[in-house]
C-alpha positions in Angstrom: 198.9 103.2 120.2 198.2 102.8 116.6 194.3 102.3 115.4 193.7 98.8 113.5 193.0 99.3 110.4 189.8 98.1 109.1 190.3 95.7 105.9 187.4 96.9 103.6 188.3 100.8 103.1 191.3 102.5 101.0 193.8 104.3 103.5 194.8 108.0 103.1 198.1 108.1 105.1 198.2 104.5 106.7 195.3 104.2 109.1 193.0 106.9 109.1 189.2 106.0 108.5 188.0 108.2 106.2 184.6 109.8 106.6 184.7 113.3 105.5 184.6 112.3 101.7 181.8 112.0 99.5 182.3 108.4 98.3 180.4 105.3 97.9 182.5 102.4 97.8 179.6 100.0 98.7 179.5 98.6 95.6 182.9 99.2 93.7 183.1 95.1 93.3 180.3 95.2 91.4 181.6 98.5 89.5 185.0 96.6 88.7 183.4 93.4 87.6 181.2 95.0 85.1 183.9 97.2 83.5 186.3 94.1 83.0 183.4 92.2 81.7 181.9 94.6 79.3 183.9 97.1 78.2 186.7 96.1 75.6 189.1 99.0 73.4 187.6 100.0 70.1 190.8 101.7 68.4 188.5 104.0 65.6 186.3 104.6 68.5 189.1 105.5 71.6 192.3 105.5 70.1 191.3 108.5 67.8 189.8 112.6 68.1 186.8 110.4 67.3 183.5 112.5 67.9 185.4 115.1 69.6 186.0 117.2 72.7 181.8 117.0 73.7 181.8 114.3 74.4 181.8 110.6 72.8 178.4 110.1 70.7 177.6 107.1 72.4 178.1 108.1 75.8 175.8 111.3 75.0 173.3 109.4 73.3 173.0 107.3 76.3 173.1 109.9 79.1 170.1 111.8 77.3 168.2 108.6 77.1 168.7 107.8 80.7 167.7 111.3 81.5 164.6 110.9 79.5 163.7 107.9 81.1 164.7 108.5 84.5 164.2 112.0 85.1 160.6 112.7 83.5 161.4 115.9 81.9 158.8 117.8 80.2 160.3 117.4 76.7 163.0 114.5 75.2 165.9 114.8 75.5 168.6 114.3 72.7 172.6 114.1 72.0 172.7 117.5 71.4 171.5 118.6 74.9 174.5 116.6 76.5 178.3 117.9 76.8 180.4 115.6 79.0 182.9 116.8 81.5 185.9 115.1 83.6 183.3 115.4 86.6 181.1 118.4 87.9 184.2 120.2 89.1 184.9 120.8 85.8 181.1 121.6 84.7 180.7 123.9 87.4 183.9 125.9 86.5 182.9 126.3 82.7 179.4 127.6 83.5 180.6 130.1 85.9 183.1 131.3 82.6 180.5 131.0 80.2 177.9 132.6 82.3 179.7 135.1 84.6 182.1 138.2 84.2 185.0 138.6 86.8 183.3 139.4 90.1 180.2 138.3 89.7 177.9 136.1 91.9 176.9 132.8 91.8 173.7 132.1 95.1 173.9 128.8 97.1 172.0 127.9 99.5 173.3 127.5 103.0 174.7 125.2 103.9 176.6 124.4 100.7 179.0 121.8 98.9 182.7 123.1 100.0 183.5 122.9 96.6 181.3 125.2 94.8 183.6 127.4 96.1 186.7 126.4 94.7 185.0 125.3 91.6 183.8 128.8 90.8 186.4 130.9 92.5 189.9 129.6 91.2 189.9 130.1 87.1 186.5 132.4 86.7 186.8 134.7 90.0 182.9 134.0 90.6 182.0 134.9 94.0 179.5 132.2 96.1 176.9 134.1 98.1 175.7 132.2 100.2 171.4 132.1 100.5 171.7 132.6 104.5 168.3 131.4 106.6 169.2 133.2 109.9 166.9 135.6 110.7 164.7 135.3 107.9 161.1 135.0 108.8 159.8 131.6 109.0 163.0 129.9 109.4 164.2 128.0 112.9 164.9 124.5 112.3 167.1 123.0 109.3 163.7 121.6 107.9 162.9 125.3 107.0 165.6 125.1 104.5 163.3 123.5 102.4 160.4 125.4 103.0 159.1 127.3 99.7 158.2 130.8 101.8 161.1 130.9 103.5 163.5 129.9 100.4 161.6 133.0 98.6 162.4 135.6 101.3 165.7 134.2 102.0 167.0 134.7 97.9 165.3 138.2 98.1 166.8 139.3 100.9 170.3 137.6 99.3 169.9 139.5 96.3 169.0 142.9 98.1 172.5 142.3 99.9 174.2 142.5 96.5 173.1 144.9 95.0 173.4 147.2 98.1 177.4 145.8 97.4 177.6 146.5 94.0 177.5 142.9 93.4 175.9 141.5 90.1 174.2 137.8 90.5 174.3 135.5 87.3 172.7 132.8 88.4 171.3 130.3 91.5 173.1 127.1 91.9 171.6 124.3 94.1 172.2 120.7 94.9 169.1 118.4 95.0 169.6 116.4 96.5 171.0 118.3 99.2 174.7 118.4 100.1 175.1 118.1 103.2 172.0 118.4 104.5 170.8 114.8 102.7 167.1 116.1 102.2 165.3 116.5 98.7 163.8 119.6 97.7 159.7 120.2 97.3 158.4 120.9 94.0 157.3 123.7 95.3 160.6 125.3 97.0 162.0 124.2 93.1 159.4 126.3 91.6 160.2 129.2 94.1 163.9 129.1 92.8 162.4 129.3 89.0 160.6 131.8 89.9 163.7 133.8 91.5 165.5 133.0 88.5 163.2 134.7 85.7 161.8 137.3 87.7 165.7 138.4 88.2 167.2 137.2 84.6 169.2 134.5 86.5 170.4 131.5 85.2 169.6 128.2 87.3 171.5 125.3 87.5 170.6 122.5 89.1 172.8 119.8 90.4 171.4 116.1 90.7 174.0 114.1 91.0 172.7 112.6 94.3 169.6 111.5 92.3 169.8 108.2 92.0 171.5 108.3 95.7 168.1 108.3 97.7 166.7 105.3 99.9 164.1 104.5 101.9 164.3 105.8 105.7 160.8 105.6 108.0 162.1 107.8 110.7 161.4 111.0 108.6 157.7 111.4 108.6 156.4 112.3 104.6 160.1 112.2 103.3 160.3 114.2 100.2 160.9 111.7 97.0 164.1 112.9 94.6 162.1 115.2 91.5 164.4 116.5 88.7 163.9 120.2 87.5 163.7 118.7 84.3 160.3 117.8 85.4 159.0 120.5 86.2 157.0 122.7 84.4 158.3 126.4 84.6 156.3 127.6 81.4 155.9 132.0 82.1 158.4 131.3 85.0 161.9 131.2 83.6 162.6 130.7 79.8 164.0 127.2 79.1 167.2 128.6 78.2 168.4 129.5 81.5 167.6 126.2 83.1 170.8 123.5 83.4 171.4 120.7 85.3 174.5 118.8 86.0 175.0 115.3 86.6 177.6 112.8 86.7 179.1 109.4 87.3 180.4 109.9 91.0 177.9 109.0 93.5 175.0 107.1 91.7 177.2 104.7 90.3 180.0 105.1 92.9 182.9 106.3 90.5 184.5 108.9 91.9 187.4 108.2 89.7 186.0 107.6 86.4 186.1 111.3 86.5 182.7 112.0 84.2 180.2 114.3 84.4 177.6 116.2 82.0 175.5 119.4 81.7 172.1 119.3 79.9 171.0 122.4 78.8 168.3 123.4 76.1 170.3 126.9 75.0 172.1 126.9 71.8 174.1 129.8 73.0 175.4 128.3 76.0 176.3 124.8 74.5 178.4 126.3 72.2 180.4 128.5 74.5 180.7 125.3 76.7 182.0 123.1 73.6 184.6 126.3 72.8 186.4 125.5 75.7 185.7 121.6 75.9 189.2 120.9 74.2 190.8 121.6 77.9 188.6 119.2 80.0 188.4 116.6 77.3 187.8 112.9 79.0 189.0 110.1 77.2 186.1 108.4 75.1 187.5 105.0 76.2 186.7 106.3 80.2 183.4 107.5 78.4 181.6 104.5 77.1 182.4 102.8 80.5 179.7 104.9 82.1 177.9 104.8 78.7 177.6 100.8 78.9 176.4 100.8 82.0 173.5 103.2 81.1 173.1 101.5 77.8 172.3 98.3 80.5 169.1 98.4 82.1 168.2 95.2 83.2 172.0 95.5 85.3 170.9 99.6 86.1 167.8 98.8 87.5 169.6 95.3 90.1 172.4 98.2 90.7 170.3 100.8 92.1 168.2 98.7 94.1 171.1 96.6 95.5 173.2 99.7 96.1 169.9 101.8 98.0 169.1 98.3 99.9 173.2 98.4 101.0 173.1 102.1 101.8 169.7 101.3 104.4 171.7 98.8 106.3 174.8 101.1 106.4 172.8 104.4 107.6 170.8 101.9 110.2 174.1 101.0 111.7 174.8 104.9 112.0 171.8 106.4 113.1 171.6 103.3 115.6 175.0 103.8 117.0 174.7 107.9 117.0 171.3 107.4 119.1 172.7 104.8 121.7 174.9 107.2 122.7 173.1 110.1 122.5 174.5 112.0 120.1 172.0 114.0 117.8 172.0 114.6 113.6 169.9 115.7 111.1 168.4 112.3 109.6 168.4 111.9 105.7 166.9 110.0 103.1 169.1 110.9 100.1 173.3 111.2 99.7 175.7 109.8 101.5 176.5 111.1 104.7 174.8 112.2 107.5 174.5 115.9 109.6 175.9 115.2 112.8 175.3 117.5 115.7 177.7 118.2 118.4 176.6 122.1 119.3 176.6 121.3 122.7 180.5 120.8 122.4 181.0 124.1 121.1 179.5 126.0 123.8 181.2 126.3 127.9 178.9 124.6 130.4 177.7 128.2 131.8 177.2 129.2 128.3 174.6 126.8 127.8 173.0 127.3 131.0 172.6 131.5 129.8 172.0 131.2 126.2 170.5 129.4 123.5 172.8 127.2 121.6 170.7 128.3 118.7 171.2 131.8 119.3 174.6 131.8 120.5 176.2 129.6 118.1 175.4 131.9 114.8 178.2 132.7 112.7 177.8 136.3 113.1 178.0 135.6 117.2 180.4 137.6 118.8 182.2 134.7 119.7 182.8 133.5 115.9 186.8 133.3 116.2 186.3 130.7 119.3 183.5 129.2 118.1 185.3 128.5 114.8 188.4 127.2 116.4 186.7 125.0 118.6 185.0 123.0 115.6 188.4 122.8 114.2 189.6 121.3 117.6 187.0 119.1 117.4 187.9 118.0 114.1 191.7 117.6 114.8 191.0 115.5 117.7 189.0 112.6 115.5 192.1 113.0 113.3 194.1 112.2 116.5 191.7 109.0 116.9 192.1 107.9 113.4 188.8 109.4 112.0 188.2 111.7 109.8 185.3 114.0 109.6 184.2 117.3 108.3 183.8 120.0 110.4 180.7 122.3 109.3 182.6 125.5 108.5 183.4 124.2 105.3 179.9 124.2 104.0 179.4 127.6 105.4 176.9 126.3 107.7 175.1 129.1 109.8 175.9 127.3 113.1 179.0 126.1 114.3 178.9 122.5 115.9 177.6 120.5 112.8 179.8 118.0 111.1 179.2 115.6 107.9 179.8 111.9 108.4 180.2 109.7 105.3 178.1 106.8 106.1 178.4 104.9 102.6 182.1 102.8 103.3 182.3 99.4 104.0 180.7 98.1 107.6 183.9 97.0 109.0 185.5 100.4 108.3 182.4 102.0 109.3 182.2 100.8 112.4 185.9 101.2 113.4 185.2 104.9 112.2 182.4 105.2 115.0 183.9 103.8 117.6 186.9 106.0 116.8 184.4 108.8 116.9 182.9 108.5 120.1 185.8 108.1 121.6 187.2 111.4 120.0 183.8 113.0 121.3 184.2 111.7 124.5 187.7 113.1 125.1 186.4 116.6 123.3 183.8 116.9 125.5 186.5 116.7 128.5 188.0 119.4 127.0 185.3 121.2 126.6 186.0 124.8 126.7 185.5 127.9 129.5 184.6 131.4 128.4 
């Protein structure tokens, strides 16, 4: 039998609901309406090289303005701090060339984006090592991942690793918020990471572009609030040179399509080695003043954000609520889109769990690895099977298998559709469940 299809979502291959992407489509209406209402063709402006491969002047204006307004950093920004990309895919990529020689490193903390990977693998040859928590003193629950102490001996120990390979590091790359973990990092685990960086000549990069993506969840007891590096003050920590971020149009303003992005960086150097290569990921200025009027607009900006955070409380109530009626456990969030979801207990045989900790057993480096790993992937295939699709946590090179990501940000009808189709994957998983 064929799952109904939910009106309210767009469909990969006919009836799938999709929740394994990192989308926001909770307020596309409202994207659509304001791009056919205020954004008309200027032909000097978009139908010529106009300002260039950087970026349109207007769009960069605006993007340092908002990032001066709404990111608190330490010292103005201006248009000269701002080259725009077709999204941080293509950001990502031209920092690891600009920064890295082939075979270096890039860290990331575990668990990670997926596609850091590809981003810094496929044209630079950067390798991601990942900053692994597992064993490192002070760590045990995924909260610790955010702990200052153990985010110091974790990159230390990371760092010793490579070397010991032969394996030179260029720089720390981190997503605050977190993806997938949905948490924001303490100013103090952020100063730990500066720290990291200029007492090893790393470069850091930050990327925010869940920052405007956080909302307001009571369940987490003294939820950390979204801070921007830029805010920080790492005077006699790191030289202002090596600190980037990257942000883009994606997920705050839920235009995954628009394809625009941007890296702010104070170092002369690195701007222009960026810009040298610009002319291959050049984004039409047209596409780039539709993202600049809506930063330019900050009477609509400010009713945006709220409206969008206010939709995305409703939405992750309806998830959190359904995972908890039917006892199925997660990592909660305040920040991003998506939610951890845990379903160790599936990955396990019933006398496993009786024996062993799940914590224990389930580590990537278990000895069981190959059937722990293809037992997520099971997992997986059967939600496809149900007409849902979710993201198994091997992707992010997560230290455990049995965690999955689940997009929470679609619309409610499809949303709840996708859950129901969910449980009733789990619940024929689980009947499966393996013997070892």
């Amino acid at each position: 039998m064929t799952p109904s299809r939910p009106k309210d979502r767009i469909w990969l291959d006919g009836f799938n609901v999709i929740l394994r992407l990192a989308e926001n489509s909770l307020m596309h209406n409202e994207i659509a309406d304001f791009i056919k209402q205020k954004v008309s063709v200027l032909p000097v402006n978009h139908l010529t090289y106009s300002t260039g491969p950087r970026g349109s002047h207007r769009l960069r204006l605006a993007a340092a303005n908002f990032l001066t307004e709404e990111f608190n950093p330490r010292k103005p920004l201006g248009i000269g701090n701002i080259l725009i990309t077709p999204g941080l895919a293509s950001a990502i990529d031209a920092l690891a060339w600009t920064f890295c020689d082939e075979g270096d490193a890039i860290l990331i903390p575990q668990p990670l984006y997926n596609g850091f990977r590809v981003d810094l693998l496929n044209r630079s040859n950067v390798q991601v090592i990942g900053v692994s928590y597992t064993g490192v003193e002070g760590y045990t629950v995924l909260d610790d991942v955010f702990d200052p102490e153990v985010n110091r001996r974790a990159i230390a120990r990371a760092l010793d690793r490579a070397k010991s390979n032969g394996i030179k590091v260029k720089a720390l790359l981190i997503s605050n918020p977190h993806n997938p973990l949905g948490r924001c990092y303490p100013p103090e685990t952020l100063i730990v990471f500066a720290r990291a960086c200029g007492e090893n000549d790393l470069h850091f990069i930050s990327d925010e572009i869940y920052a405007k993506s956080t909302f307001q969840n009571p369940a987490i007891r003294d939820a950390v609030p979204f801070l921007s590096t830029l805010s920080l003050d790492f005077s006699g920590i790191l030289d202002a040179t090596r600190h980037h971020i990257i942000y883009g149009a994606s997920k705050d303003f839920c235009a995954n399509g628009l394809r625009l992005g941007l890296v702010c960086t104070r170092n002369e150097g690195v701007m222009g080695a960026l810009s040298s290569i610009s002319i291959f990921s050049w984004s039409p200025h047209l596409i780039q003043d539709v993202w600049a009027a809506m930063l330019e607009n900050k009477s609509w900006l400010a009713a945006f954000t709220a409206e969008k955070a206010d939709r995305m409380v409703v939405n992750h109530r309806i998830t959190t609520s359904f995972l908890r009626e039917h006892n199925i456990r997660y990592f909660d969030t305040n920040a991003g889109l998506f939610i951890w979801v845990d379903l160790r207990h599936m990955i396990t045989s019933p006398e496993d769990s009786q024996h062993r900790l799940i914590l224990d057993s389930l580590d990537v480096e278990s000895t069981f690895e190959k059937t722990y790993r293809q037992r997520e992937i099971q997992i997986a295939d059967i939600c496809m099977k149900h007409g849902v699709l979710v993201a198994p946590g091997h992707v992010y090179m997560a230290e455990e298998y049995g965690w999955f990501r689940l997009t929470f940000t679609v619309g409610k009808d499809a949303l709840q559709e996708g859950l129901n189709r969910f449980l009733e994957a789990i619940k024929e998983a689980e009947a499966h469940k393996p013997h070892t």
